[in-house]
C-alpha positions as CSV (number, residue, x, y, z in Angstrom):
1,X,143.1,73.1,136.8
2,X,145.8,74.3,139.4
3,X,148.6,73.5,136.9
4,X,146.2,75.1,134.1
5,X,146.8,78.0,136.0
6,X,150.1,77.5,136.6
7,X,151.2,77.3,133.3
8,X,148.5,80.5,132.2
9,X,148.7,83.5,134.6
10,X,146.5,85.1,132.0
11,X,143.6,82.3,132.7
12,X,144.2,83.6,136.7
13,X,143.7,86.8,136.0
14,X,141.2,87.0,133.2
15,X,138.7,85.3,135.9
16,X,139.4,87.4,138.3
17,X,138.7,89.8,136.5
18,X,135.0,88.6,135.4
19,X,134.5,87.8,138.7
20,X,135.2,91.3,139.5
21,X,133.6,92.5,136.5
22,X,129.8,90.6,138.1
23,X,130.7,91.6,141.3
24,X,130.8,95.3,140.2
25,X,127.5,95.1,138.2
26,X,125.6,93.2,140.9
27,X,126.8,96.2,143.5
28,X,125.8,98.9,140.9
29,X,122.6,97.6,140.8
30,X,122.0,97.0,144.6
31,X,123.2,100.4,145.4
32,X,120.8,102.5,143.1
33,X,118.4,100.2,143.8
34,X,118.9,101.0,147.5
35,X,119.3,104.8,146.9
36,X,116.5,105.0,144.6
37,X,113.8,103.6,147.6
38,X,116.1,106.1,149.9
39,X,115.2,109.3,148.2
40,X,112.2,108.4,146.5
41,X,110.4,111.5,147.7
42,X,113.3,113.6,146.1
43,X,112.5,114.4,142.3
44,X,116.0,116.1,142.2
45,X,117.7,112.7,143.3
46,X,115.7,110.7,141.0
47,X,116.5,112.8,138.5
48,X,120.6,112.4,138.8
49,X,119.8,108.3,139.5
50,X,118.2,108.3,136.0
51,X,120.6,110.3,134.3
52,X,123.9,108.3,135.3
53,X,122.3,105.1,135.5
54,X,124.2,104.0,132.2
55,X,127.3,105.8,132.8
56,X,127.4,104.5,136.4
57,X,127.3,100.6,135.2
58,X,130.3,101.2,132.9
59,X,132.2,103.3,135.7
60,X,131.8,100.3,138.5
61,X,132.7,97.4,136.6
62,X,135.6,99.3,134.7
63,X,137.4,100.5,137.4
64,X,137.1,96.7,139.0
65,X,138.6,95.5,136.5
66,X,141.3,98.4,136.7
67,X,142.3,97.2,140.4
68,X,142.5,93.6,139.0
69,X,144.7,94.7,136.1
70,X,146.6,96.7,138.8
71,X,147.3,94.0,141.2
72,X,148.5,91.4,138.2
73,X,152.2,90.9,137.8
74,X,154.3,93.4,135.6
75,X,155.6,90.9,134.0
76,X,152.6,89.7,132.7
77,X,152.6,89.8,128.9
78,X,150.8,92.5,127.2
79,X,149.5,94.1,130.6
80,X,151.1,97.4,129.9
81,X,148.8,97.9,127.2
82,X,145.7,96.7,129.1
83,X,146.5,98.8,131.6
84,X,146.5,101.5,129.0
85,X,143.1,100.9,127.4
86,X,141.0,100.0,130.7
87,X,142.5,103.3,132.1
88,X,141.3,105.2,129.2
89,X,138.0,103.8,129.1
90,X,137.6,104.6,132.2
91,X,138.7,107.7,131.9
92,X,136.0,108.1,129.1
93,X,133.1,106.0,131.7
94,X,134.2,108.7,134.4
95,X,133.8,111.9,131.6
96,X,130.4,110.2,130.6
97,X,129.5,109.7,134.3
98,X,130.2,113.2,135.2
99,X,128.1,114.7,132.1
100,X,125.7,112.8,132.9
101,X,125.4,113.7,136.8
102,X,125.4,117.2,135.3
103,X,122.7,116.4,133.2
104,X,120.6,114.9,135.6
105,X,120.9,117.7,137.9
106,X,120.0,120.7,135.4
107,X,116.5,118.0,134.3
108,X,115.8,118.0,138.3
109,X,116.1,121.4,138.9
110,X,114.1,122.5,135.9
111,X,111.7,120.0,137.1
112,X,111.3,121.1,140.3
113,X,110.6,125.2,138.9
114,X,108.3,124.9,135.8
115,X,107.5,127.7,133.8
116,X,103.6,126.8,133.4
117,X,102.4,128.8,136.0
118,X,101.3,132.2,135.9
119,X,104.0,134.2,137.9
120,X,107.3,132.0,136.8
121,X,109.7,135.0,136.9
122,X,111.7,132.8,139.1
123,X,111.4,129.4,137.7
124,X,112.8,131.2,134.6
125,X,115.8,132.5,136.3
126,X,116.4,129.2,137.9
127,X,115.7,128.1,134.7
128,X,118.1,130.0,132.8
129,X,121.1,129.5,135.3
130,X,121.0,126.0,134.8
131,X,121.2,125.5,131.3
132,X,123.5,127.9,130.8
133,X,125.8,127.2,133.8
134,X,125.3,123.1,133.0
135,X,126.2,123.5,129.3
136,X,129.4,125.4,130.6
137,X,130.5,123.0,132.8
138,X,129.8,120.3,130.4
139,X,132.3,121.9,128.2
140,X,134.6,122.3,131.4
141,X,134.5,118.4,131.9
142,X,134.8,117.0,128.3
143,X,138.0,119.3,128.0
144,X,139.5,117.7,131.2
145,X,138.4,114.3,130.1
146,X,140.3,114.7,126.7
147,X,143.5,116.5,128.1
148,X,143.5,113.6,131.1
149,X,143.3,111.0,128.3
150,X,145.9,112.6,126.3
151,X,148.1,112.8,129.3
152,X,148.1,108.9,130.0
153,X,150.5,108.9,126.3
154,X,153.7,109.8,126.3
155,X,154.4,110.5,123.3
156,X,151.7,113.3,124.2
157,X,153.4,114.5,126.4
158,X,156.9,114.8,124.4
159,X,154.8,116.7,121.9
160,X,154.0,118.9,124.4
161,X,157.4,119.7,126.0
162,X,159.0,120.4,122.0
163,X,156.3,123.1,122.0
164,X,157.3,125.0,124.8
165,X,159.7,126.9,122.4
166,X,157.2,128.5,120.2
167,X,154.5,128.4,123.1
168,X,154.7,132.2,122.5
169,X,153.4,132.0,118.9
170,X,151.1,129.3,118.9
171,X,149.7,130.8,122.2
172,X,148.7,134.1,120.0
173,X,147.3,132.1,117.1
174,X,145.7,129.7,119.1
175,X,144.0,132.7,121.5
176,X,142.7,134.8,118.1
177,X,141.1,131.2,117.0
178,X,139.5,130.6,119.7
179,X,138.5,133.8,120.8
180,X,134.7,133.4,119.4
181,X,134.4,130.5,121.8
182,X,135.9,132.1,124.9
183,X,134.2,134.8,124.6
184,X,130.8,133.1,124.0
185,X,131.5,131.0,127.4
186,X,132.5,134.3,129.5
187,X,129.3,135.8,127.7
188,X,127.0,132.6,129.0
189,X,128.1,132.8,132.7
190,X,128.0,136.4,133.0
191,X,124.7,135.7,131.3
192,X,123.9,133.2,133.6
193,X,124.5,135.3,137.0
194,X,123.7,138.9,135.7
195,X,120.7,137.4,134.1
196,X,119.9,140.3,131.7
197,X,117.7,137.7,129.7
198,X,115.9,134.6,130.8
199,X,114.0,131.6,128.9
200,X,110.7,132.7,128.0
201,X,111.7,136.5,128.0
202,X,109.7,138.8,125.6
203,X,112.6,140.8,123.7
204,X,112.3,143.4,121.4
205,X,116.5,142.5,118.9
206,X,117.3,144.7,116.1
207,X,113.6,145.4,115.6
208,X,112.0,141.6,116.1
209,X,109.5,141.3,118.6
210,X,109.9,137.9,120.0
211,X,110.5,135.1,123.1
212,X,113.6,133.9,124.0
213,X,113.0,130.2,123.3
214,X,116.7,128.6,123.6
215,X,120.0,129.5,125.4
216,X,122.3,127.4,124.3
217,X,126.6,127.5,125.1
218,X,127.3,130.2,122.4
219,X,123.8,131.3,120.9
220,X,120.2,132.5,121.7
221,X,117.5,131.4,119.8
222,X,114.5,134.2,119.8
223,X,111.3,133.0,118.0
224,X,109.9,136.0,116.5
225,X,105.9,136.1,116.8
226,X,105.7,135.0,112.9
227,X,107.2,131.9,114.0
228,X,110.8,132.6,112.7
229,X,113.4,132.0,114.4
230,X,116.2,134.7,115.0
231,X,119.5,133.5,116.3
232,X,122.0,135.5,118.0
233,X,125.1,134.8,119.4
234,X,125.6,135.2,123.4
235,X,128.5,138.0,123.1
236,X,125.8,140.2,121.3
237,X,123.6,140.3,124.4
238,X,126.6,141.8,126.2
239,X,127.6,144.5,124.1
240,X,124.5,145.5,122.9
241,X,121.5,147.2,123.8
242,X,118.3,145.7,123.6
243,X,114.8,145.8,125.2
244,X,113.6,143.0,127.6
245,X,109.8,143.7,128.2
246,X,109.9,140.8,131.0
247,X,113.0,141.8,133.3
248,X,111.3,142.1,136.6
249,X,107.9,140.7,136.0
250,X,105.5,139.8,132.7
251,X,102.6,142.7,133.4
252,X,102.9,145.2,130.8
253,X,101.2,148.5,130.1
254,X,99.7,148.7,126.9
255,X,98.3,151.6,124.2
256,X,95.7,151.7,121.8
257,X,95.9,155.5,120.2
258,X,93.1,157.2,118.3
259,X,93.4,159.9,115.7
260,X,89.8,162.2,115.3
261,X,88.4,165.2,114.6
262,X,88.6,168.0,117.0
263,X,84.5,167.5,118.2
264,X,84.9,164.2,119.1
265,X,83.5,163.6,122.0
266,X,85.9,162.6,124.4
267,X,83.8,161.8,127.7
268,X,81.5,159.1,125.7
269,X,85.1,157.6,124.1
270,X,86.5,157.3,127.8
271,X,82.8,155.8,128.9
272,X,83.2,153.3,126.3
273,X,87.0,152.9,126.6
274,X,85.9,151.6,129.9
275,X,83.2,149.1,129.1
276,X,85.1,147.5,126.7
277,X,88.2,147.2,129.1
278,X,86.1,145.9,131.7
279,X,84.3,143.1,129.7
280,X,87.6,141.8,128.4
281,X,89.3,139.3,130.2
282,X,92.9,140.0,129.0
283,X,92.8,143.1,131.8
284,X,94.4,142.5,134.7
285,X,92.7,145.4,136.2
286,X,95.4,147.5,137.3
287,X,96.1,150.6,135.0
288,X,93.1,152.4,132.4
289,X,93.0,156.0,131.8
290,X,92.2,158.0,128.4
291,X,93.8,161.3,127.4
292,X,94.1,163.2,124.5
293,X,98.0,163.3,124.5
294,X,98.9,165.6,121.6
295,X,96.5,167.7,118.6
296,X,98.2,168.1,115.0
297,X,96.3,170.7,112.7
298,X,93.8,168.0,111.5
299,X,93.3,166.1,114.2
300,X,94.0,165.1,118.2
301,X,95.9,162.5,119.1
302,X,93.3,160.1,121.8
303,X,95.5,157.9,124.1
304,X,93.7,155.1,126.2
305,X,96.4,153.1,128.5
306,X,95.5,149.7,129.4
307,X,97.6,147.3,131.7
308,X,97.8,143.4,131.2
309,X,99.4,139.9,132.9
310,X,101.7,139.9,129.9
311,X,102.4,141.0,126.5
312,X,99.9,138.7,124.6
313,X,97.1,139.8,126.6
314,X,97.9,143.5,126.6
315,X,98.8,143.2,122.5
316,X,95.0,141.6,122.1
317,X,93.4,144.2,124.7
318,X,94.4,146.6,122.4
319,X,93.3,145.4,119.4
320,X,89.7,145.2,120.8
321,X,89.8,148.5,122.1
322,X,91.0,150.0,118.6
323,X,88.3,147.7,116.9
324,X,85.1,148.1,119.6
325,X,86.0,152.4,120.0
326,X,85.8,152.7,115.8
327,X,82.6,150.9,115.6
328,X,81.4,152.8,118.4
329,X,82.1,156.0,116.6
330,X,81.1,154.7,113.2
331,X,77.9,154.0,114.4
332,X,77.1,157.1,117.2
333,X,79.4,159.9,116.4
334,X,80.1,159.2,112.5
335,X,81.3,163.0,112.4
336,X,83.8,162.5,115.1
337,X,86.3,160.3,112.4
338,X,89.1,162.5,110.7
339,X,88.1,164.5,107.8
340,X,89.9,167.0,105.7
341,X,88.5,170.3,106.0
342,X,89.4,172.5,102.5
343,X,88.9,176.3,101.8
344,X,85.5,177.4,101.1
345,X,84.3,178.7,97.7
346,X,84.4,182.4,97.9
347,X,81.0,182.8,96.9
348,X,80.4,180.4,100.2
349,X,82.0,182.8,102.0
350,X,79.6,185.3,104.4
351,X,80.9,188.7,102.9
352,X,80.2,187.3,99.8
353,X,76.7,186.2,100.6
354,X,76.3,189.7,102.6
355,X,77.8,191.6,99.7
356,X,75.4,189.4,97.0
357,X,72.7,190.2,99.3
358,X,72.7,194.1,99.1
């Protein structure tokens, strides 16, 4: 066996290198299994343990086996290129490790802040921070991985140095090609940390009422109340206006306007307003008043102003106050509905009735 060896450095090293290999995996698994009954109470820790638990039992026995390949002689035949392909699957393990850990981390925090309850104005902007900021650094990390891969070639590397001449040029073409991506990552963190819109938002884009169901690394997907979806890139959100009926909180004000005759009755409307408002459980019980806001040469203009949690409640409180106030006319002050009032005959007229008269 000795002289086996002997004659074969490769049989020396390739057990080494298994035994290296098992003694890697049985420490990866004694270690989580150690850190997992550690933090058990932490659902942010569990979270990254879950996440990397693949990545992690490439990562261990890879980089064993790169210290055995390490410590084996130079002149060892084909080594150099082991060498090569264990460092850049580890360099791929490490890049998968990291996304992962990422990964794991933005799942944890969402966790930890979900959007369920009632006030989640703050879970959202957790929420929103850490997928956008995650996705960014995921792009951050897989770039590194692939530059620190193509690094370990040097043939890469001569490529490189022969295009420092027209670095000039192929700087400009390569900046106006991937301008649309820059810009989209520069839009996501400023995004991110100005927070203009959040998961779960209600935004009013381009004339689409919708919820901001999606940020993604370079887009937003909004799904529109018909169930569409309307996507928008992130740079849009920067330079454009838009309205965000959810910025600092989800209560929303809410109108239901009424257009009648000029002897409608205005304190029984507000007396009804009311009792309708009241039995309804959408409102929230903060804001109701009605006014007559404006008068046209037909009719006036009757305004009743409702508040609600959020903008599905206050968009069905005021469907049931436009539906419950017109039945209530309808049925107690029929003559109170618009009508178009035309000239009277002359003969109608009360000179001619005085003049028909005598």
């Amino acid at each position: 066996m000795i002289q086996l060896l002997q004659q074969n450095p490769w049989v020396a090293t390739a057990l080494l290198a298994l035994a290296a290999v098992m003694g890697a995996m049985v420490a990866h698994r004694l270690l989580r299994a150690v850190l997992r009954q550690v933090m058990r109470g932490s659902l942010l820790f569990q979270s990254m343990l879950t996440a990397t638990e693949r990545a992690g039992s490439a990562v261990l026995p890879l980089l064993a086996l790169m210290l055995v390949w390490q410590a084996a002689p130079n002149d060892l035949l084909f080594i150099g290129i082991v060498r090569h392909l264990t460092g850049l699957l580890l360099i791929g393990a490490i890049t998968w490790w990291v996304l992962s850990f990422i990964n794991g981390l933005s799942e944890g925090l969402i966790a930890r802040h979900p959007s369920s309850v009632e006030d989640n104005l703050n879970a959202r902007r957790i929420q929103t921070q850490t997928k956008v900021l995650s996705r960014s650094a995921m792009v951050v990390v897989v770039i590194a991985g692939i530059a620190m891969a193509l690094m370990t070639f040097p043939g890469a590397r001569q490529v490189g140095a022969s295009l420092l001449a027209s670095a000039g040029v192929l700087g400009i073409v390569g900046g106006l090609a991937a301008r649309p991506v820059f810009s989209n990552l520069i839009a996501g963190l400023q995004l991110a940390l100005a927070q203009p819109i959040r998961l779960d938002d209600v935004l009013i884009v381009k004339g689409e009422w919708g919820r901001v169901e999606e940020i993604t690394g370079t887009y937003v997907v909004l799904k529109i109340w018909d169930e569409r979806r309307l996507i928008i890139p992130l740079q849009w959100f920067i330079e454009n206006p838009f309205e965000n009926w959810t910025r600092t909180g989800s209560q929303l004000l809410g109108t239901a306007f009424l257009y009648l005759d000029f002897g409608a009755p205005v304190d029984a409307i507000r007396a009804e307003a009311k009792r309708i408002t009241e039995e309804a459980p959408e409102w929230d019980k903060r804001v109701f008043g009605v006014q007559v806001t404006d008068t046209t040469e037909r009719t006036m203009q009757v305004r009743i102003l409702v508040s609600a949690a959020n903008s599905g409640a206050a968009f069905d409180l005021r469907c049931k106050l436009r539906e419950g106030l017109l039945a209530f006319l309808a049925r107690e002050y029929p003559q109170s509905l618009p009508k178009v009032r035309g000239e009277e005959p002359a003969e109608m007229r009360p000179e001619a009735a005085a003049s028909a008269g005598a």
